[in-house]
C-alpha positions as CSV (number, residue, x, y, z in Angstrom):
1,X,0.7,-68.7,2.5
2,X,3.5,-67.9,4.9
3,X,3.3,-64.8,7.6
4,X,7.1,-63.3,8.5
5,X,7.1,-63.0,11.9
6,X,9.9,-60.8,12.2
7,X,9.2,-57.4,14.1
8,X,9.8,-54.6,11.9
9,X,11.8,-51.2,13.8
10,X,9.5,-48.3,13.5
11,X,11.1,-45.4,14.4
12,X,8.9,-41.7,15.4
13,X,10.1,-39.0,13.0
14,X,13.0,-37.1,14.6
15,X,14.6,-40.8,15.6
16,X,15.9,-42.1,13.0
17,X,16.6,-41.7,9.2
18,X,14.2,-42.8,6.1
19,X,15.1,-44.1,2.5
20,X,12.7,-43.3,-0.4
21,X,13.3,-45.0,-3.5
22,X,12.7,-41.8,-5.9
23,X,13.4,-40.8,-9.6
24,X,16.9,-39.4,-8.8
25,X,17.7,-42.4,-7.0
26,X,17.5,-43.7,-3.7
27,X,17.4,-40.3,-1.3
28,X,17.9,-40.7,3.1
29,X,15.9,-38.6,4.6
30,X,16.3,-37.0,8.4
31,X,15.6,-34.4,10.9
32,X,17.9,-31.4,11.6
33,X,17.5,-29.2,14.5
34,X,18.9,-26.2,12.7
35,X,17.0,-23.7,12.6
36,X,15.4,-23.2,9.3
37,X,13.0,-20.3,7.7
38,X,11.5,-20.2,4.1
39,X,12.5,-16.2,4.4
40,X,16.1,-15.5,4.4
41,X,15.2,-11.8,2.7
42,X,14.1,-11.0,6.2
43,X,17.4,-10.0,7.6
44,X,18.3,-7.0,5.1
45,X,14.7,-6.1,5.8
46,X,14.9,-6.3,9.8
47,X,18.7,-4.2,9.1
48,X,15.9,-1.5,6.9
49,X,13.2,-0.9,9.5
50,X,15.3,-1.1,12.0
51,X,17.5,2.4,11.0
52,X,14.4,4.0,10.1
53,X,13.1,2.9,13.6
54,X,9.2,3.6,13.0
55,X,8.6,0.2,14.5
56,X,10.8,1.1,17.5
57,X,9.2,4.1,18.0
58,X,5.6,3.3,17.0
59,X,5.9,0.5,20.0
60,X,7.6,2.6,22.5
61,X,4.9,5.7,22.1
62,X,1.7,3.5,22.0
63,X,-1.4,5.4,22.6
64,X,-2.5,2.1,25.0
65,X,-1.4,1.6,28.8
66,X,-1.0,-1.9,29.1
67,X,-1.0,-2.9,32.9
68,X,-0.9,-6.5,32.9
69,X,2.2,-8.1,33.5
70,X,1.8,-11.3,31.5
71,X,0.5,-8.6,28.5
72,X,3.0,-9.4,25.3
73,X,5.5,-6.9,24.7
74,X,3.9,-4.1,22.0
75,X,6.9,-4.7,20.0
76,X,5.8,-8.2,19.8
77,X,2.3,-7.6,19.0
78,X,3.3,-5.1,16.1
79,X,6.0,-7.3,14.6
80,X,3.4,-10.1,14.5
81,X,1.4,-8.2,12.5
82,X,3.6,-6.1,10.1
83,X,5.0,-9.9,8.8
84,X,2.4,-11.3,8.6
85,X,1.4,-8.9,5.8
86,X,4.3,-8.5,5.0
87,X,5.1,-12.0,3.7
88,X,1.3,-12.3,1.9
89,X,-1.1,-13.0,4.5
90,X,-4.6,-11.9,4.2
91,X,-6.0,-12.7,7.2
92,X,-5.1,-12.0,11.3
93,X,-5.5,-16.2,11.2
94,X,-2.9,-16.3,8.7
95,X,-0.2,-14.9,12.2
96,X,-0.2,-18.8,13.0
97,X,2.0,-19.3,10.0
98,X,5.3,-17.8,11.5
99,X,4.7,-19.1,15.0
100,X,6.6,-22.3,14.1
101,X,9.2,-20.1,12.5
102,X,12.4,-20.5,15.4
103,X,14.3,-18.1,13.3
104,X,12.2,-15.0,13.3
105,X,12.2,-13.8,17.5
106,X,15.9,-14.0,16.6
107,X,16.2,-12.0,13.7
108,X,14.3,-9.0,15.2
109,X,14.5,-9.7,18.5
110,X,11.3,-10.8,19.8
111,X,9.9,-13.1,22.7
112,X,7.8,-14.7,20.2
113,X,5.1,-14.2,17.5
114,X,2.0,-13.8,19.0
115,X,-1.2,-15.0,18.4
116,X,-4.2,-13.4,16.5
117,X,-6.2,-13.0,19.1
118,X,-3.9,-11.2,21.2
119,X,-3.4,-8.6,17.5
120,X,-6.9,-8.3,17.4
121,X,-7.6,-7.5,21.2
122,X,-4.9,-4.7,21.3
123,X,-6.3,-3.4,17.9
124,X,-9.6,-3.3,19.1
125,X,-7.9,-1.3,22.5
126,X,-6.9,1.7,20.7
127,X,-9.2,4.5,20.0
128,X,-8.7,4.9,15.3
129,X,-8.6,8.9,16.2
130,X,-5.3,8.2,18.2
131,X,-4.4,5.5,16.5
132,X,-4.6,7.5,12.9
133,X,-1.9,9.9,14.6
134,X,-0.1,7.6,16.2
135,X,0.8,5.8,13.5
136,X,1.2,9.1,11.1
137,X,3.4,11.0,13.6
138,X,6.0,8.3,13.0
139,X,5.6,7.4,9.3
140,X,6.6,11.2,8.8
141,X,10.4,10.3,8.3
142,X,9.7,8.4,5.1
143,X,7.7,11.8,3.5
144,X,11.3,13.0,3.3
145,X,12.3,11.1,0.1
146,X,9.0,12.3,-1.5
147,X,10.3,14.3,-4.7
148,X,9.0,17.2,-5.1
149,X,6.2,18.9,-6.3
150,X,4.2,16.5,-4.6
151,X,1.0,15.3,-6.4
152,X,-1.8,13.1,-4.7
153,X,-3.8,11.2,-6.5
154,X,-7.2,10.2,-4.8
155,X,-9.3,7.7,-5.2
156,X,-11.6,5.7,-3.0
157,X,-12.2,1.9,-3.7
158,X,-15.1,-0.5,-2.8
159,X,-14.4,-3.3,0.2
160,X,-17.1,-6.0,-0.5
161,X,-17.6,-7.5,3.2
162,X,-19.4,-11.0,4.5
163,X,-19.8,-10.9,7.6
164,X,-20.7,-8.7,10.0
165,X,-18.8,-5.9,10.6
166,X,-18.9,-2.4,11.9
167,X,-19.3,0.7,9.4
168,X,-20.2,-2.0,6.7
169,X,-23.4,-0.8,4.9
170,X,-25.3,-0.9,1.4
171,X,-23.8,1.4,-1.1
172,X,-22.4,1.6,-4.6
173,X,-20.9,-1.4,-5.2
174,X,-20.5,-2.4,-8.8
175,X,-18.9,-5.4,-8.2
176,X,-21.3,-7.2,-5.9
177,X,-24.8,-5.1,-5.7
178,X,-26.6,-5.5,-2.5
179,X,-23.2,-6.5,-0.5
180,X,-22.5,-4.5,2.7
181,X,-19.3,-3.0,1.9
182,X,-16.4,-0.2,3.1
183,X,-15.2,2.3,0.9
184,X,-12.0,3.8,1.7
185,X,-10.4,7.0,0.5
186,X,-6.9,7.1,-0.4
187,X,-4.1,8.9,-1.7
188,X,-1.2,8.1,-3.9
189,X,2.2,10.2,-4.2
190,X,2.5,10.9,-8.1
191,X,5.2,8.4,-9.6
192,X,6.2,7.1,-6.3
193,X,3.6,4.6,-5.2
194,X,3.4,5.9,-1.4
195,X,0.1,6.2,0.3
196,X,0.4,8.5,2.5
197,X,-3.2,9.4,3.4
198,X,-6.0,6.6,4.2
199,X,-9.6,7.6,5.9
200,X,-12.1,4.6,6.8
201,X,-15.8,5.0,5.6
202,X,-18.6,3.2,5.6
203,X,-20.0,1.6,2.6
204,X,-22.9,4.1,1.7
205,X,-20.3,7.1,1.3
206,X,-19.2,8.3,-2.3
207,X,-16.2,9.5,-3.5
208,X,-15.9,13.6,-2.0
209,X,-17.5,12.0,1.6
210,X,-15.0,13.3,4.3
211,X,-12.4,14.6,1.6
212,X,-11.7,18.0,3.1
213,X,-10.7,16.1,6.3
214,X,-8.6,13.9,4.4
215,X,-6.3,16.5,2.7
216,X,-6.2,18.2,5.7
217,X,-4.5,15.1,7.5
218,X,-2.7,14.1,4.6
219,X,-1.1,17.8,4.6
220,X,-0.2,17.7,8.8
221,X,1.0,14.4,8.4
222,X,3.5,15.0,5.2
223,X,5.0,17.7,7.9
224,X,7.5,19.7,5.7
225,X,6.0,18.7,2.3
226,X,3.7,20.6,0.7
227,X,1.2,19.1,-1.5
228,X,1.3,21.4,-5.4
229,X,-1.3,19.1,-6.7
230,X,-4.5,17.1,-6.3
231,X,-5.8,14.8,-9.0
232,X,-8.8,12.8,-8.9
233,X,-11.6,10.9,-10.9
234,X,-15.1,11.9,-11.6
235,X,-16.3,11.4,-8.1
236,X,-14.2,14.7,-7.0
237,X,-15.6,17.3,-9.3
238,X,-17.7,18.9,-6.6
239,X,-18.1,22.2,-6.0
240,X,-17.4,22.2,-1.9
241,X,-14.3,20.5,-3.2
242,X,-12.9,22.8,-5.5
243,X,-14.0,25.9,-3.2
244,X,-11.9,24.5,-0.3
245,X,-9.0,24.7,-3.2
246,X,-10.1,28.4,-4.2
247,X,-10.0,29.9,-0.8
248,X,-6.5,30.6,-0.2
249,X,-3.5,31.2,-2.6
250,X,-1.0,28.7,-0.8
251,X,-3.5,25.8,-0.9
252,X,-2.8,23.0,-3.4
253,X,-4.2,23.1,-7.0
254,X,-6.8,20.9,-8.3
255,X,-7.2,18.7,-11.7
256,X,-10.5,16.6,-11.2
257,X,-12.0,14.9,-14.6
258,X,-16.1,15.7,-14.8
259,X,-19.3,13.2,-15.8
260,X,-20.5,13.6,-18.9
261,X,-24.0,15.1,-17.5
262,X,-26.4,16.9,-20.0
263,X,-25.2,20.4,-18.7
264,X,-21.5,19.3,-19.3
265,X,-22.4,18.0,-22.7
266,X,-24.6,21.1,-23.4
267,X,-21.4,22.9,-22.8
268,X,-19.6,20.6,-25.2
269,X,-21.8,21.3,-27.9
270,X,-20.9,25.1,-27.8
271,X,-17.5,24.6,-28.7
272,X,-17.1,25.7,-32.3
273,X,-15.1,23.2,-34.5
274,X,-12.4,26.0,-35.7
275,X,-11.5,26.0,-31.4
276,X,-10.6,22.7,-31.5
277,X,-6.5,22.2,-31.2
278,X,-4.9,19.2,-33.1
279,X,-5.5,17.7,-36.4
280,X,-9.0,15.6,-36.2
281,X,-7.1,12.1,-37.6
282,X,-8.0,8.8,-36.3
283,X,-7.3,8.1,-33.0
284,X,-5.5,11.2,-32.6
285,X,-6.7,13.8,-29.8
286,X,-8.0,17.0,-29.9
287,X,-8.1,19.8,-27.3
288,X,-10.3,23.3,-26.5
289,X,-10.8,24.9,-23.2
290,X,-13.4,27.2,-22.2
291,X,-15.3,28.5,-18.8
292,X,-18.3,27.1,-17.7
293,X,-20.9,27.3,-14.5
294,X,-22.5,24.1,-13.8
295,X,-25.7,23.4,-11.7
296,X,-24.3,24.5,-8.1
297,X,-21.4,25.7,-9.0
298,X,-20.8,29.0,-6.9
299,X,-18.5,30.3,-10.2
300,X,-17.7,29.8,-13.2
301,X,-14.6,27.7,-13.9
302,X,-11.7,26.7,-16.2
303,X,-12.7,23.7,-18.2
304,X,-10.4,21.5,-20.8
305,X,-12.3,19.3,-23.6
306,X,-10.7,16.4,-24.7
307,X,-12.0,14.5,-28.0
308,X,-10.8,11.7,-30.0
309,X,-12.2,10.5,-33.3
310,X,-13.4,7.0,-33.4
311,X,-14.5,6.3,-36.8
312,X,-17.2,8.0,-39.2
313,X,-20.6,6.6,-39.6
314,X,-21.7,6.7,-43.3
315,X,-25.2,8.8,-43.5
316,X,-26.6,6.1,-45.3
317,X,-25.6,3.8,-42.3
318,X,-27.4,5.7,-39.9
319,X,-30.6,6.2,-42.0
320,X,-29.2,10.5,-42.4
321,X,-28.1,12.4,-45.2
322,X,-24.9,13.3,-43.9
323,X,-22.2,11.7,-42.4
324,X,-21.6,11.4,-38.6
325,X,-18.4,11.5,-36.6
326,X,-18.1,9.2,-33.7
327,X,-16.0,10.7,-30.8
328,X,-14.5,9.7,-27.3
329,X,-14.8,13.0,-24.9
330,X,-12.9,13.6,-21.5
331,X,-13.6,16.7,-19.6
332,X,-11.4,18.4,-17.0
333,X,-12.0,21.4,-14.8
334,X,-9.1,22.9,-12.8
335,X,-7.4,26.0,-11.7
336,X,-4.2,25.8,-12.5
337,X,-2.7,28.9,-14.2
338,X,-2.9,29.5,-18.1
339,X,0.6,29.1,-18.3
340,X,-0.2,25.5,-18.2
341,X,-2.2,24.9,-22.0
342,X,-5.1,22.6,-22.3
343,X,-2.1,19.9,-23.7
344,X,-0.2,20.0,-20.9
345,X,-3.3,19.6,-18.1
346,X,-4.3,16.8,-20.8
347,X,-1.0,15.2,-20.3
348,X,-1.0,15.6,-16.3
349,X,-3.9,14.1,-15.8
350,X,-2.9,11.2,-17.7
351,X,-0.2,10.0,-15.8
352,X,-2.8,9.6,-12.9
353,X,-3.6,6.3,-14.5
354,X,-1.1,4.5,-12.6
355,X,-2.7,4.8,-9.2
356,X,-5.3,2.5,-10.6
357,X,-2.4,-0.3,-10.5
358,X,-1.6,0.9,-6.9
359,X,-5.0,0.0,-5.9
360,X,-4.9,-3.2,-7.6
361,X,-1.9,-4.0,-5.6
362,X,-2.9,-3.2,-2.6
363,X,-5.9,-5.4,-2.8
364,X,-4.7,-8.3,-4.6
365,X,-1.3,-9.0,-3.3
366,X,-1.3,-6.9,0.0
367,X,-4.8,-8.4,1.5
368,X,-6.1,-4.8,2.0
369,X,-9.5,-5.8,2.4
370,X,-8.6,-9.0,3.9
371,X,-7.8,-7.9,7.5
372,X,-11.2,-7.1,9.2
373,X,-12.9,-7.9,12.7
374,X,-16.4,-7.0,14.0
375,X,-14.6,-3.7,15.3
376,X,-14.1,-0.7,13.8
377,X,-11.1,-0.1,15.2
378,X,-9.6,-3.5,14.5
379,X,-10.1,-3.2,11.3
380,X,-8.8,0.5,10.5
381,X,-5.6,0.0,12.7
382,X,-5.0,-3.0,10.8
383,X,-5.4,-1.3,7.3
384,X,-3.2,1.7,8.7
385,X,-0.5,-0.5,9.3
386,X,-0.8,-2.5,6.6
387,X,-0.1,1.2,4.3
388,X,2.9,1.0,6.4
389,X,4.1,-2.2,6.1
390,X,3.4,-1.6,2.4
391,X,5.6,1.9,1.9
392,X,8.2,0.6,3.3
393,X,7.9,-2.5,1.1
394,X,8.0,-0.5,-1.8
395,X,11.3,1.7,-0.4
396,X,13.3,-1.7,0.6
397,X,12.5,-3.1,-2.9
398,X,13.8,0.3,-4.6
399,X,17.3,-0.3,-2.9
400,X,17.5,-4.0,-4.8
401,X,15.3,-3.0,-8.7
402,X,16.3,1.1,-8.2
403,X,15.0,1.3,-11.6
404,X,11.4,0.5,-11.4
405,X,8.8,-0.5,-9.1
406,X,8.3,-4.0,-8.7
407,X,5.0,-5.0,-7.6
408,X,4.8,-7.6,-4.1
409,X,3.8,-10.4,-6.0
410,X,7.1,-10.9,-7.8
411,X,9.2,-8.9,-5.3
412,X,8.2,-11.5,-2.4
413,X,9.3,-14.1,-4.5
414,X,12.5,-12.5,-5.9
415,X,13.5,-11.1,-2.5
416,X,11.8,-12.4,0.4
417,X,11.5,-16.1,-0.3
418,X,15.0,-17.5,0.2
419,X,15.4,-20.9,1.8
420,X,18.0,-20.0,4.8
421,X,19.9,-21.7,7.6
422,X,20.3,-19.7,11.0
423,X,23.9,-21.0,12.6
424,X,24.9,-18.6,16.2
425,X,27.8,-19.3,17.3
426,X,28.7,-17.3,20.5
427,X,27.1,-14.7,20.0
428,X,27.3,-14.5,16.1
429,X,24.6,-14.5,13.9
430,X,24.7,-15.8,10.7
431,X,21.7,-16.6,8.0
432,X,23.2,-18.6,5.4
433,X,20.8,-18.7,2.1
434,X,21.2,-20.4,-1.3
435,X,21.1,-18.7,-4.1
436,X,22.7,-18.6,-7.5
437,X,23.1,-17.6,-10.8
438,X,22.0,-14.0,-12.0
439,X,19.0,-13.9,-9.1
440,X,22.3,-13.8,-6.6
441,X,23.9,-11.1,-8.7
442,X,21.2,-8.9,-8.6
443,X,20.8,-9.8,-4.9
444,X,24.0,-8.8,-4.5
445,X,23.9,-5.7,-5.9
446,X,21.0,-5.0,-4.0
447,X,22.4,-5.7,-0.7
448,X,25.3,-3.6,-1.6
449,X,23.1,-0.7,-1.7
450,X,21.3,-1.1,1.3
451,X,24.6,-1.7,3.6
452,X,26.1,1.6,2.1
453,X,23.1,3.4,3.0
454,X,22.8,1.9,6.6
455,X,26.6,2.8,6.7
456,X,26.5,6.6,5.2
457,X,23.2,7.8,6.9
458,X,21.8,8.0,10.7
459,X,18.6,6.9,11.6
460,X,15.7,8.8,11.0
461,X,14.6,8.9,14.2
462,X,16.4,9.3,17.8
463,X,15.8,5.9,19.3
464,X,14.1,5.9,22.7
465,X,14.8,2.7,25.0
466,X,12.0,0.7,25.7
467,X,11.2,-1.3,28.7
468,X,12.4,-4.3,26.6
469,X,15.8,-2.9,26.2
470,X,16.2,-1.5,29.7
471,X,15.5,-5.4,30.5
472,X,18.0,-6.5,28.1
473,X,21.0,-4.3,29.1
474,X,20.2,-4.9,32.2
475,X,20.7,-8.5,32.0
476,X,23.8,-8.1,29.4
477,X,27.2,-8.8,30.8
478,X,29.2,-5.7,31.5
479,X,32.7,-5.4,28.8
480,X,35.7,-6.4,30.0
């Protein structure tokens, strides 16, 4: 057996090229030092926020001094944060992912992405009472493409939690009984998909805990819009809840759906078969409405029955002489005027079904209860921003699929994740992406959109130079 004792040239990666031997053929493979990002859909985004100027804003108004000269720019810290989330992490940890991303401090004009722990410390450094107005004050501007009336649809959902954080106790939680948990309230915008109202609670809350406070930011913080219409599940149906509605003739209606409790059903049994509305078919729905005082109640009030017919049980089936109908009952008390008939409020409160798939979203693909910390006000400046980050997700998108919403977990892939090449030359910018086919049509139509409206509109807010600029134009050559 022979030994070749000829030395073989290894090369470091970066030094020199390698050949692999694949399927397609032999294929070289080498080092650039372009700069490369998975996420050429960055830039049309960076040209969005950047009119709108919340994130401009929300950095140049922070609610925090921050002394120390070697402390990262705010801007920095906020950016960091807002793509992180916005580009499907789930975790603060997950901020380590852009760092080695060269072409994202030039796109929006950072000093760098910084690291988690410096989010988490300046999180944890702002009080969640300023920081809840903070945020709102400048997420006002995007209220104005609300249509109107305005409808909120609320709803609170249940953040399981492993560790050991604060405000997470033992409460109803179906999901996983006996986990310390947070439990959330939020609000939707009817057919829109915004959340414009969000109020942190502990896990041993229920549903109407803290609502009055809710609406009542949700209202200062929509600023010019009015709210004709709150909608909400069982869990809302309380009578401190529909008083607060009752007390003065400008404040919003109410359409909450009841529990079937004995009383209710009582009430249900009293309706006389001639009152129902609708022919009693299969799977066909019938109507009646009446006024009813339940258990404290301080009034009576207007009630809608809802029925549909299941099937009928054969009375020698069910061990009875007669036969027995099988129905599915909703019940729905509200105050809105008789003009509107028992159909109608039956119809309205159906299309508050799509606010579950809101949640769903916001959980699943937007790592709402992913972002948590052993503070409380880590955690609830993190989930504020992350509503943020979210509704003006769901504008961008509109620009590129006007037609529809498109949830994050296609929409990232559609329009964020596009292999892209950053080239400067002098002082020229220029991402170039490849795409192709009908995806690049569609892109393209998008894009249109978006550069007329950054063409035809001003920004939403007047932009106030930071420190960061003043540096900037300070250092910038002056024009010939």
């Amino acid at each position: 057996m022979t030994t070749s004792s000829e030395p073989v040239a290894i090369h470091p990666l970066g030094e020199g090229e390698f050949a692999f031997p694949t399927p397609g053929g032999r294929v070289r493979l080498s080092v650039t030092k372009d700069n490369l990002t998975p996420f050429g859909g960055l830039v049309p985004w960076a040209a969005f926020t950047k009119h709108i100027g919340i994130i401009d804003r929300l950095a140049a108004e922070c609610p925090v001094e921050r002394t120390s000269p070697n402390a990262a720019p705010v801007y920095d810290v906020l950016q960091s944060f807002i793509l992180t989330a916005l580009t499907d992490g789930r975790r603060f940890s997950h901020i380590e992912r852009l760092r080695e991303d060269p072409t994202i401090p030039e796109i929006f004009g950072m000093e760098s992405v910084v690291g988690d722990d410096t989010v988490r410390r300046f999180f944890q450094s702002v009080d969640p009472v300023l920081g809840a107005e903070w945020i709102a004050r400048h997420a006002e501007p995007m209220w104005r493409a609300l249509p109107e009336p305005v409808v909120l649809d609320w709803d609170s959902t249940v953040q399981p939690k492993y560790g050991h954080q604060e405000g997470a106790e033992i409460g109803y939680n179906p999901g996983k009984p006996g986990r310390r948990s947070f439990h959330p309230l939020l609000a939707v915008v009817a057919h829109t998909r915004l959340c414009p109202a969000y109020r942190f609670r502990a896990g041993d809350t229920v549903t109407a805990t803290d609502w009055q406070e809710s609406m009542e930011d949700a209202q200062r913080w929509l600023g010019e819009r009015k709210v004709w219409l709150n909608r909400g599940d069982l869990g809302l149906g309380h009578d401190a809840v529909m008083s607060w509605h009752e007390e003065a003739a400008e404040r919003p209606k109410y359409l909450f759906k009841l529990k079937l409790t004995s009383r209710v059903r009582a009430a249900l049994g009293q309706v006389r078969e001639e009152s129902w509305q609708g022919c009693a078919t299969l799977q066909t729905c019938q109507v009646a409405e009446g006024l009813i005082q339940l258990t404290g109640w301080k009034t009576a009030r207007r009630v809608i029955f809802a029925r549909k017919l299941l099937g009928v049980i054969r009375g020698p089936e069910n061990a009875e002489f007669w036969d027995r109908h099988k129905h599915e009952f909703a019940i729905y008390v509200t105050n809105l005027p008789t003009t509107c008939n028992a159909w109608q409020i039956q119809e309205l409160y159906r299309q508050r079904a799509d606010t579950e798939n809101v949640f769903d979203e916001l959980k699943n693909q937007w790592g709402f209860s992913g972002f948590a910390a052993k503070s409380r006000a880590t955690t609830e400046l993190a989930a504020r921003l992350l509503l943020l980050v979210y509704n003006l997700w769901v504008l961008f998108v509109r620009f590129i699929v006007p037609q529809k919403h498109t949830e994050a977990k296609r929409g990232r892939r559609w329009f964020l994740l596009i292999a892209g090449r950053l080239v400067e030359s002098g002082r020229q910018k220029e991402l170039q992406v490849s795409i192709r086919g009908g995806w690049a049509d569609q892109l393209r139509t998008g894009y249109t959109r978006i550069t007329e409206w950054l063409r035809t509109t001003a920004p939403q807010l007047k932009y106030q130079m930071t420190a960061r600029d003043q540096d900037l134009a300070t250092a910038a050559p002056s024009p010939a």
